[in-house]
C-alpha positions in Angstrom: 43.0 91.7 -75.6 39.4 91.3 -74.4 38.9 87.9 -76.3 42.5 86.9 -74.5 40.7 88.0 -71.1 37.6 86.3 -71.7 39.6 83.0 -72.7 41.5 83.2 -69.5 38.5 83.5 -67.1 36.6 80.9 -68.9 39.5 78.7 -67.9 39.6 79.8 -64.5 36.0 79.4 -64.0 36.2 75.3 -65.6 39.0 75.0 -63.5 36.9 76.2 -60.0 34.0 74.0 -61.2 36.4 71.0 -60.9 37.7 71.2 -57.7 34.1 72.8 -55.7 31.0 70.2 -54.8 28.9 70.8 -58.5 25.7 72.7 -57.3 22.4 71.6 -58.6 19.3 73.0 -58.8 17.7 70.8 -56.6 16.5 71.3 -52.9 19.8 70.4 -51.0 21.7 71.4 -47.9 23.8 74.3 -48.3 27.6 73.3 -47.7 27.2 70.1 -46.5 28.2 67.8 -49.3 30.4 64.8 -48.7 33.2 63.9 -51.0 32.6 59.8 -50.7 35.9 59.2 -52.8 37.7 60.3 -49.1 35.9 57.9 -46.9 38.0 54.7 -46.5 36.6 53.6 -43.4 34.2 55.6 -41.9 32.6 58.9 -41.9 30.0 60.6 -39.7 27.0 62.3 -40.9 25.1 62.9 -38.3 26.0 67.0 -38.5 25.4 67.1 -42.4 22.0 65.6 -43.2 18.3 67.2 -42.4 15.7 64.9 -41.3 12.0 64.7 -41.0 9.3 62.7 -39.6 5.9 61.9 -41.6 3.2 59.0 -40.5 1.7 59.5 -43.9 1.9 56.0 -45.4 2.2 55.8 -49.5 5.0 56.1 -52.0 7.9 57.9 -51.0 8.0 60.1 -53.8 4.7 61.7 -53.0 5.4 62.5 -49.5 9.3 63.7 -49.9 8.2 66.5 -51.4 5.8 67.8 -48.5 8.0 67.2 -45.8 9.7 69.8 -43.7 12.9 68.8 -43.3 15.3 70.5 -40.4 19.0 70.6 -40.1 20.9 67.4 -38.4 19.3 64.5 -36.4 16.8 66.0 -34.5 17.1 63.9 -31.6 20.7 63.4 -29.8 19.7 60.2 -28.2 17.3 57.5 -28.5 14.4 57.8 -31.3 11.3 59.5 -29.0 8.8 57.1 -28.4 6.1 58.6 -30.0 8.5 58.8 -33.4 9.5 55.2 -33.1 6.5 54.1 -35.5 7.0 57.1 -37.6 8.7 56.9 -41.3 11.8 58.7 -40.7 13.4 60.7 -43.9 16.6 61.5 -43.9 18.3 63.8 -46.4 22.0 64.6 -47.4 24.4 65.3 -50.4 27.2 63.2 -52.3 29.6 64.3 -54.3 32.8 62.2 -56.3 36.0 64.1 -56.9 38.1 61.0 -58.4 38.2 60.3 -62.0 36.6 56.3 -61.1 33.4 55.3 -59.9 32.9 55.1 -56.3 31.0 53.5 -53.7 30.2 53.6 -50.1 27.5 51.6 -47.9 25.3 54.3 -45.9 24.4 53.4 -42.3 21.4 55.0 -40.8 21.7 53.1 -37.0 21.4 49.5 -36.0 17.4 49.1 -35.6 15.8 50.6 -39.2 14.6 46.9 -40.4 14.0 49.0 -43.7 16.2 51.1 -45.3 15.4 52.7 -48.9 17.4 55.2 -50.9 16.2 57.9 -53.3 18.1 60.2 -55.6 16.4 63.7 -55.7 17.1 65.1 -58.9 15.3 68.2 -60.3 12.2 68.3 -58.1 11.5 64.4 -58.5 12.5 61.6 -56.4 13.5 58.3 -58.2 14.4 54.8 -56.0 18.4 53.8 -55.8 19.6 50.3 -56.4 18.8 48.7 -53.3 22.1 47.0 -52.6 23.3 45.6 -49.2 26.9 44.0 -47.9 27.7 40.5 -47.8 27.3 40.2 -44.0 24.7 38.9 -41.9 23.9 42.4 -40.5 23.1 43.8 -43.6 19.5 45.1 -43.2 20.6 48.6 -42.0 23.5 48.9 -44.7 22.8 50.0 -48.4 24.8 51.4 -51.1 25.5 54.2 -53.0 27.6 54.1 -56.1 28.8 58.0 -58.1 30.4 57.9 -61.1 33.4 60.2 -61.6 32.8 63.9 -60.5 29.2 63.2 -60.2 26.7 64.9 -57.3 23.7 63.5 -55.7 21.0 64.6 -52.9 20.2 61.7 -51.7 17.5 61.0 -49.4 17.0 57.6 -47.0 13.5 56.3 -46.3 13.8 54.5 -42.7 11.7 52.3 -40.7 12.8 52.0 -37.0 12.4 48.5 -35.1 9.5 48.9 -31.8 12.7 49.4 -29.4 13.3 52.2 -27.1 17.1 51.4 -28.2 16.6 53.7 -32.1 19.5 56.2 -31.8 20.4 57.7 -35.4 23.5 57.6 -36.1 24.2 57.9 -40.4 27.5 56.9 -41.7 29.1 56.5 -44.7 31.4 53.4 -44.8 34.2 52.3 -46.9 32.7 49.4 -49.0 35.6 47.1 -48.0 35.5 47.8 -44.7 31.5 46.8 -43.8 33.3 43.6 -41.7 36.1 45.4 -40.4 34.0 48.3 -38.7 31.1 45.8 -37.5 34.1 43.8 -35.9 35.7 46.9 -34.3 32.3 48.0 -32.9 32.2 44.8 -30.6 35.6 44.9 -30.0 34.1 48.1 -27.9 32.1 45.7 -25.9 34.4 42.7 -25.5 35.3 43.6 -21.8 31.6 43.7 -21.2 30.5 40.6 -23.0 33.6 38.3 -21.5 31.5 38.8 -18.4 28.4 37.8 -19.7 29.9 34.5 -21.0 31.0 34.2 -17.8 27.9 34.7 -15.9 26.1 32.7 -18.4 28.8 29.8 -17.3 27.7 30.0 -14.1 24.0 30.1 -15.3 24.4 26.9 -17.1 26.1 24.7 -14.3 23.1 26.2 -12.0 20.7 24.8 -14.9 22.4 21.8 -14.4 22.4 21.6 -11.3 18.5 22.1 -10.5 17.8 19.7 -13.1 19.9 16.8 -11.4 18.6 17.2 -8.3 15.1 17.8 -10.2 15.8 14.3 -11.9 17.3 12.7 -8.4 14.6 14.1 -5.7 11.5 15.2 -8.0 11.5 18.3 -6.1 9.8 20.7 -8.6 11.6 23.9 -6.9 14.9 22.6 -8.7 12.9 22.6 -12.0 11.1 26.2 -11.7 14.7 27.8 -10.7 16.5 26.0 -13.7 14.1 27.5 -15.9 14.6 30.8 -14.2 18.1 30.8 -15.2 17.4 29.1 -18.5 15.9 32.0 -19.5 17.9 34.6 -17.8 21.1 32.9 -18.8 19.2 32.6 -22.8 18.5 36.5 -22.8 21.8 37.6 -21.4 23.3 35.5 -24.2 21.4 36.4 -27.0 21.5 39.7 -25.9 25.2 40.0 -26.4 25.7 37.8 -29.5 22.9 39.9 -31.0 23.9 43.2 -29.6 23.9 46.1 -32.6 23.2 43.3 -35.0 21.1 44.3 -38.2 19.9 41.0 -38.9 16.1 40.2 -38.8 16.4 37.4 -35.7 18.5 40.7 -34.1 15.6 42.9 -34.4 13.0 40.0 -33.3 15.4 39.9 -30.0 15.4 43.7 -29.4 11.8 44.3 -30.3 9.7 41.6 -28.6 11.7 38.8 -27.5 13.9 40.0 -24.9 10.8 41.3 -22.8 9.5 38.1 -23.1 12.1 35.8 -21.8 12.9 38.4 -18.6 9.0 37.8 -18.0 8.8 34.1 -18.6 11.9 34.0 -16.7 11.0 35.7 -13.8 7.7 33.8 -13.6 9.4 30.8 -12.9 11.2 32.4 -10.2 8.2 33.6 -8.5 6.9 29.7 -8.9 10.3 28.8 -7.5 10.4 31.3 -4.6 6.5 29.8 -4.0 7.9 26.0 -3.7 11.0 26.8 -2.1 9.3 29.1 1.0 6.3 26.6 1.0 4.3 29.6 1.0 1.0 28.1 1.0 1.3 26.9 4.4 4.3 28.7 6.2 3.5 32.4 4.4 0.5 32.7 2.8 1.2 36.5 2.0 3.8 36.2 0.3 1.8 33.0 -2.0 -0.8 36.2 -2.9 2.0 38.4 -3.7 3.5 36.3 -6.1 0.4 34.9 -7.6 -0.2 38.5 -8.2 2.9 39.2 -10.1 2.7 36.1 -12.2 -1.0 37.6 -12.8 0.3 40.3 -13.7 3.3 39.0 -16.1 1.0 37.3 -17.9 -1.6 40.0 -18.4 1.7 42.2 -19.5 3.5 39.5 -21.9 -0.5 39.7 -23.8 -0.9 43.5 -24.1 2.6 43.7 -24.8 2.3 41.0 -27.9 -0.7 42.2 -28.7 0.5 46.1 -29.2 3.5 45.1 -30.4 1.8 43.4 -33.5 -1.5 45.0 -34.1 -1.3 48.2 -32.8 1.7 51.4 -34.3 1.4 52.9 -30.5 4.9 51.9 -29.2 4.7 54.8 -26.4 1.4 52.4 -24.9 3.4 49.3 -25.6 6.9 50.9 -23.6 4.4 52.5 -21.1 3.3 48.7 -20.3 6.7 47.5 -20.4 8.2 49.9 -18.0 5.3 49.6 -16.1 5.8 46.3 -15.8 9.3 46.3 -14.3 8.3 49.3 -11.9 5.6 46.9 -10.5 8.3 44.0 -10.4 10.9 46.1 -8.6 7.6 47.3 -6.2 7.1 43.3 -5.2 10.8 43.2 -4.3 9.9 46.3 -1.7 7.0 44.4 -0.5 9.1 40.9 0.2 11.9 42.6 1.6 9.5 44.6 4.1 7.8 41.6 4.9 11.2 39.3 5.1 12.4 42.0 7.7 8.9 41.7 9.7 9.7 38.6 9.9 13.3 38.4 10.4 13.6 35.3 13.0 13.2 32.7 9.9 16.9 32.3 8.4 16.0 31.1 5.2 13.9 34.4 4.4 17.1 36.4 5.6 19.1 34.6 2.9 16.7 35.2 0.2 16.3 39.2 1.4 19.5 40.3 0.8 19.4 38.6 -2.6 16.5 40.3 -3.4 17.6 43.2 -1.7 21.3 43.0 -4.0 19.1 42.1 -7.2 16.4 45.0 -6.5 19.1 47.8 -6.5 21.2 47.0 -9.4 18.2 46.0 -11.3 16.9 49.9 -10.6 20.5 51.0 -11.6 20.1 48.6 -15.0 16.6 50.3 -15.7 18.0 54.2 -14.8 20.9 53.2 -17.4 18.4 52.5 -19.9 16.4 55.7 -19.0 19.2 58.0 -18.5 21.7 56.2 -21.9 23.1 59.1 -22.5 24.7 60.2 -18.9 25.7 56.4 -18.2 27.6 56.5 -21.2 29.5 59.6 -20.0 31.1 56.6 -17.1 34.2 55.2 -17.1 34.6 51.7 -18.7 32.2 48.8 -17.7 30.5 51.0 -15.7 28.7 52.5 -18.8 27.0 49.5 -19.1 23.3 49.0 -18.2 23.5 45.4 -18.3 26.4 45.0 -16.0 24.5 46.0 -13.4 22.0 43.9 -14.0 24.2 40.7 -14.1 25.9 41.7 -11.0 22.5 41.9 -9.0 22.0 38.4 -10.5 25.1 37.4 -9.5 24.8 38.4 -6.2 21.5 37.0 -5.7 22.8 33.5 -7.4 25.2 33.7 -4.8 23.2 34.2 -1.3 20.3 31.6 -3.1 23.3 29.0 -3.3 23.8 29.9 0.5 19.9 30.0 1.5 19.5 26.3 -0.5 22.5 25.0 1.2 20.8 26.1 5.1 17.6 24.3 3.5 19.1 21.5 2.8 21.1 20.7 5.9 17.8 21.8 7.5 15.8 19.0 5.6 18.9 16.9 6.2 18.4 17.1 10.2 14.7 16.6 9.8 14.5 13.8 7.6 17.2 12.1 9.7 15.2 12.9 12.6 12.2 11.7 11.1 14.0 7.9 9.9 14.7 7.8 13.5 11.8 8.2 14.5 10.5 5.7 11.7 13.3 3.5 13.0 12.1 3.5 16.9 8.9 3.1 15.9 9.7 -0.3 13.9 11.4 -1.3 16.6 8.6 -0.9 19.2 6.4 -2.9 16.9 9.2 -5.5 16.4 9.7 -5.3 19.9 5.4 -5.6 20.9 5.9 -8.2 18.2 8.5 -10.2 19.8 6.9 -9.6 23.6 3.3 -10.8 22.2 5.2 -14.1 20.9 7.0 -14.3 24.1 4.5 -14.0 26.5 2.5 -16.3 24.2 5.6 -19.1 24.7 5.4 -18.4 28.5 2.0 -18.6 28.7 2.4 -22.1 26.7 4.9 -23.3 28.9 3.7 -22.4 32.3 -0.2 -24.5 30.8 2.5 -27.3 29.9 3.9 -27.1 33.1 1.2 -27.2 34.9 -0.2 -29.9 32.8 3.0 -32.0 33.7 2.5 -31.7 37.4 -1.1 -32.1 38.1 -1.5 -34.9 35.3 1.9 -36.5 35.0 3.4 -35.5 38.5 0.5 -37.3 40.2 0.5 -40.6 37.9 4.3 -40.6 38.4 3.9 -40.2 42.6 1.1 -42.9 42.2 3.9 -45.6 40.7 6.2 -44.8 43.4 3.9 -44.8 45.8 2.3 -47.8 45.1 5.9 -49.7 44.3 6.8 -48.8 48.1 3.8 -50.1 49.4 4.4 -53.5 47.5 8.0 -53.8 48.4 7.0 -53.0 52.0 4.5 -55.9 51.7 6.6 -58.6 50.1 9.8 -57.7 52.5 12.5 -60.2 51.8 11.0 -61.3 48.8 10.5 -58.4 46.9 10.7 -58.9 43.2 14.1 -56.7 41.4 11.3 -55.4 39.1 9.2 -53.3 42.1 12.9 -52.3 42.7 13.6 -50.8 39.2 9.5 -49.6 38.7 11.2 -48.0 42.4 13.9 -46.2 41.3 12.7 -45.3 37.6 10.0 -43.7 38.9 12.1 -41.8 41.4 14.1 -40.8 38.3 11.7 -39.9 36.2 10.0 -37.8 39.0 13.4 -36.0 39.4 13.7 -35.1 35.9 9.8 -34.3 35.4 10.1 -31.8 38.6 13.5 -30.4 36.4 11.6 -30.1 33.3 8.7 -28.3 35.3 10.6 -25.6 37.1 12.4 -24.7 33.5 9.3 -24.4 32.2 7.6 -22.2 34.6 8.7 -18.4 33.5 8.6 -17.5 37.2 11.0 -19.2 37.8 13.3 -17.0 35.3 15.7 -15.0 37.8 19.4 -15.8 38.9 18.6 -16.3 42.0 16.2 -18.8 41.4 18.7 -20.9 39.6 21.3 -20.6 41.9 18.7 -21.7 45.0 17.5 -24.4 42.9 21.3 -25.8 41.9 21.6 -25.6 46.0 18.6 -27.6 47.1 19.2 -30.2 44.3 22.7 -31.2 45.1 22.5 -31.2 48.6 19.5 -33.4 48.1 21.4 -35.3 45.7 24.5 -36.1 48.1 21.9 -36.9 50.8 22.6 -40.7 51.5 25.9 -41.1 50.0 29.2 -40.6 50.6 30.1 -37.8 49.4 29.9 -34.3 51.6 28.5 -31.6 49.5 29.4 -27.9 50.2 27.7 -25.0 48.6 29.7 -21.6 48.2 27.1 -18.7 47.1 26.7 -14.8 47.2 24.3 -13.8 49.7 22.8 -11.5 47.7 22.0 -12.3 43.9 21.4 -9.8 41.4 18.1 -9.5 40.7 18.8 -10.7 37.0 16.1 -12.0 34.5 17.5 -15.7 33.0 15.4 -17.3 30.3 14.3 -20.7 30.9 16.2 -22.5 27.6 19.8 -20.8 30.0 18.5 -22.1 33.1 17.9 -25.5 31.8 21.1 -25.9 30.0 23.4 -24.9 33.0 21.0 -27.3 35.9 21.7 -29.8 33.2 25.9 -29.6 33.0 26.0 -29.0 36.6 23.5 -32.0 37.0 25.7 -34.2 34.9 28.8 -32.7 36.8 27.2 -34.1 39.9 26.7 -37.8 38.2 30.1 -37.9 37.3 31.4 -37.0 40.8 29.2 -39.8 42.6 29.9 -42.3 39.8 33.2 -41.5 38.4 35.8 -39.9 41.1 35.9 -42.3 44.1 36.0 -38.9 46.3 34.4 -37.9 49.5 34.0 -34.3 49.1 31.8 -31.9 46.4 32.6 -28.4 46.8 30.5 -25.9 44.3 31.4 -22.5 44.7 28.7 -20.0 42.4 30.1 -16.3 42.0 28.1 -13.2 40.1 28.8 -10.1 38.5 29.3 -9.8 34.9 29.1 -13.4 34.1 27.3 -16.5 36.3 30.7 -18.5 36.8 30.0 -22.0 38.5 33.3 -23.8 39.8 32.5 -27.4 40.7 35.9 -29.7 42.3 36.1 -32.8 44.0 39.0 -34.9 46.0 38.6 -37.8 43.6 41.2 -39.6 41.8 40.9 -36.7 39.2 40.0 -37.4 35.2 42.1 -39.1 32.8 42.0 -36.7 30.1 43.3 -39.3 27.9 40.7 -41.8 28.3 37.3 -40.2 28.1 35.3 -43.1 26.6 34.0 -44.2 30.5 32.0 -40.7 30.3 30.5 -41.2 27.0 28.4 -38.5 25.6 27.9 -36.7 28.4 31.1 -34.6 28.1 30.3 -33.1 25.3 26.7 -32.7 25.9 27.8 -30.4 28.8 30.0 -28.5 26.4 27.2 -28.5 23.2 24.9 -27.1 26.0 27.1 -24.5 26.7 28.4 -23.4 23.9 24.2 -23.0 22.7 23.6 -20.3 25.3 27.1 -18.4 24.7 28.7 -19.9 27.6 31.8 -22.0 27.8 32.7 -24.8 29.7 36.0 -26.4 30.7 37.2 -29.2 32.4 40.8 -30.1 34.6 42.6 -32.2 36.2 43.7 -30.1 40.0 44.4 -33.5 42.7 40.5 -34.0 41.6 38.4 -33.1 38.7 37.8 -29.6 38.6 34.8 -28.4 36.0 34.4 -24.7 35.2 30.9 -23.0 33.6 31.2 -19.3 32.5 27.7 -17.8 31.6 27.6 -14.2 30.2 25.0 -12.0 32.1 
């Protein structure tokens, strides 16, 4: 009876060994073994492992065992910064209930660029198979494999990344399912990063942009604001393709890089805001306050490489990053005070409330970083700290477009200003030019002029002097030549006195002209037949007449004249001269009238009057009225 007794409660107690978690001897975790052959997907940890901190460096198996380890993650957010360089240990307990061997990947977080696994087993601590996923973020993952109802302690040597982003966060994960849970954890964010492609869209066309008008103009403010957003467009992209990624190039970007492209990038903005204000001549203030903050990006971008690669103080190295943007967003104070100081210029009100825009969601960006924890509390986008941030940008993309626009339509007015100005003053130099050679050609002809009368006009008088003296003498038996030397010299003396007054430029006025047209053809009826009448203005616009005009219309209505006394048998002249827009001469007589047919007995003349004329950009007709009538229209 008591064998039968003992038989049964041997059973029972085989039979309770198989279905608890086997209990070892080891240092464990009361109750808080995992059964991995249940986790398909995934399966938090966080509440069944104990952790530890150590900065003892060495072999993991000789400082497991004199750490002190407590119960859960000791930190609900981010990794403290003076833990950060730390070797963090984290410890927890497997277990396999199905009859096969099973695996899962464990998962401490996102930044541990090292991850190594130990099995504690009876006091001592032997390395796991160091195993990672097929994926490209595989540097956090590594996994652990239990055969059939076997137990394990297992405990994770980690190594978090310089980045004030280390949260703890140990998972188990269904070996199957490594791509399938990265994929649904940025299917959290996709809302978030659609808007960052976005922005980075507009980003690029800005890039491209600056850099035409760089290329077209030479301006360099086009090329310090394209590599503004270069970089800024580069850091919000990488930023989101390499957001929670476990690859090495992810951790580079979180650790160091990130810092340095918002620096670089916000150096060439200060370089742009320099060029674009012309601060070194309209605001010299503002030149020293941005030399001083590319001063001290530069100084910052050093200590920060330099810490961040030779030194294992990350709080120094965060404390100079943070530091760094506190003293940027304190610049932004100090323009936008100085911007409303000096609020008359326009183009510093455009760039204030851009600033103004970009200072306070940059501060909300920074307090989301500070504070992760309560932003992630907020609604949807709103949780994120670099939404904020891209909608400052934004915002000040925006009211930059509008401040570059006002400069540009600014330059516009001045540079067309100063062509016009250019332009007048060619055109006084043409102008002094074109006076110098003209008073030069009056000068010329008023010395040729006078030449022509004292020298010429006196040798010509002499001949017909000295012809009328001879002819007087000889009386009735005056020779036909002293006639002709007569008469040509009387000719010649006419046209010589012509020539003259064309030539002399005081004689260049309308009135003069229409005095001289006067005297000559009353002087040139004188003795003949025909009555000559003169119909003039009494007053004459006091209008300047160059002497090639003056000469050209004496000359028609000179031949005019000829033809009359030659040509029309008539007894009467009549030339009526009228002003106003144009000179308009109108010369008739009561001859027989021309045969418009037969123009041969004129000869050249004719079309002299209308090639002389048509030079000046007058016109000249000709009719037959009971008399020849001859028109001569001369634009004033």
């Amino acid at each position: 009876m008591n064998l039968n007794r003992l038989i049964i409660s041997s059973g029972w107690l085989y039979f309770l060994l198989l279905l608890s978690p086997p209990l070892q001897s080891q240092d464990t975790v009361p109750g808080s073994y995992t059964d991995i052959s249940k986790v398909i997907f995934e399966e938090k940890i966080h509440d069944k492992v104990s952790s530890a901190y150590t900065n003892k460096e060495g072999e993991a198996g000789s400082i497991i065992s004199s750490l002190l380890f407590k119960p859960g993650v000791q930190h609900k957010g981010p990794v403290p910064n003076d833990r950060v360089t730390s070797r963090i240990f984290l410890k927890f307990n497997l277990y396999n209930s199905a009859d096969t061997v099973c695996r899962v990947y464990f998962c401490p977080g996102f930044y541990f660029n090292r991850v190594r696994l130990y099995e504690q087993l009876n006091g001592r601590v032997r390395p796991l198979p160091d195993t990672a996923p097929p994926v490209m973020e595989r540097a956090s993952f590594r996994l652990v494999s239990l055969a059939p109802h076997d137990s394990v302690t297992v405990i994770a040597a980690l190594s978090a990344i310089k980045t004030y982003n280390n949260m703890l966060r140990p998972r188990l994960i269904g070996t199957g399912h490594v791509p399938v849970f990265l994929e649904q954890l940025n299917s959290n964010y996709q809302q978030s990063n659609q808007i960052t492609y976005l922005f980075c869209g507009l980003l690029l066309m800005m890039i491209l942009f600056s850099l035409t008008n760089f290329f077209q103009g030479g301006n360099k403010e086009f090329l310090y604001y394209s590599g503004y957003a270069l970089f800024l467009g580069g850091l919000l992209f990488l930023q989101t393709i390499y957001h929670l990624n476990a690859s090495p190039f992810g951790f580079f970007l979180e650790g160091y890089l990130d810092f340095m492209l918002q620096a670089t990038g916000i150096i060439f903005y200060m370089l742009f805001m320099k060029k674009f204000l012309d601060t070194d001549n309209r605001h010299p203030f503002l030149s020293r306050l941005y030399t001083t903050g590319i001063t001290i990006l530069l100084v910052s971008m050093l200590l920060f490489s330099f810490l961040h690669y030779f030194s294992n103080n990350y709080t120094l190295e965060y404390l100079t990053e943070t530091l760094t943007k506190v003293l940027l967003l304190t610049l932004i104070l100090v323009y936008l005070t100085y911007s409303v100081r000096n609020w008359d210029e326009k183009l510093l009100r455009y760039l204030f409330w851009g600033n103004l825009f970009l200072f306070i969601f940059a501060a909300l960006s920074q307090l989301g970083i500070v504070f992760d924890q309560q932003f992630r509390k907020l609604p949807g986008l709103l949780s994120s700290s670099v939404l904020y941030y891209e909608v400052g940008l934004f915002l000040e993309l925006t009211l930059f477009l509008a401040g570059l626009n006002y400069k540009n339509r600014r330059n516009i007015i001045s540079q067309t200003k100063e062509k016009e100005t250019l332009k007048a003053q060619n055109l006084l130099k043409e102008y002094e030019k074109e006076l110098a050679v003209y008073k030069a050609q009056q000068e010329e002809r008023q010395r040729i002029s006078t030449d022509m009368h004292d020298e010429l006009g006196a040798g010509m008088t002499a001949i017909r002097l000295m012809s009328e003296i001879a002819r007087n003498k000889m009386k009735e038996n005056t020779p036909v030549e002293i006639e002709k030397i007569s008469h040509s010299a009387d000719d010649v003396l006419n046209k010589m006195n012509a020539i003259i007054w064309s030539m002399n430029s005081g004689n260049d006025t309308l009135d003069n002209l229409v005095s001289y047209i006067r005297s000559y053809a009353i002087e040139y009826f004188d003795s003949t037949p025909v009555q000559c009448r003169v119909h003039a203005p009494e007053q004459i616009p006091e209008k300047e007449l160059s002497g090639d005009k003056r000469r050209n219309v004496f000359l028609s209505v000179k031949e005019t004249l000829n033809n009359i006394l030659k040509h029309s048998g008539g007894t009467e002249a009549i030339i009526e001269i009228s002003t106003g827009s144009s000179l308009h001469i109108r010369i008739s007589d009561n001859g027989k009238g021309i045969d418009l047919d037969n123009l041969r007995q004129f000869g050249n003349g004719l079309k002299n009057m209308a090639r002389r004329m048509e030079g000046i950009g007058g016109t000249y007709r000709i009719e037959n009225r009971k008399g020849t009538v001859t028109t001569l229209d001369l634009p004033l």
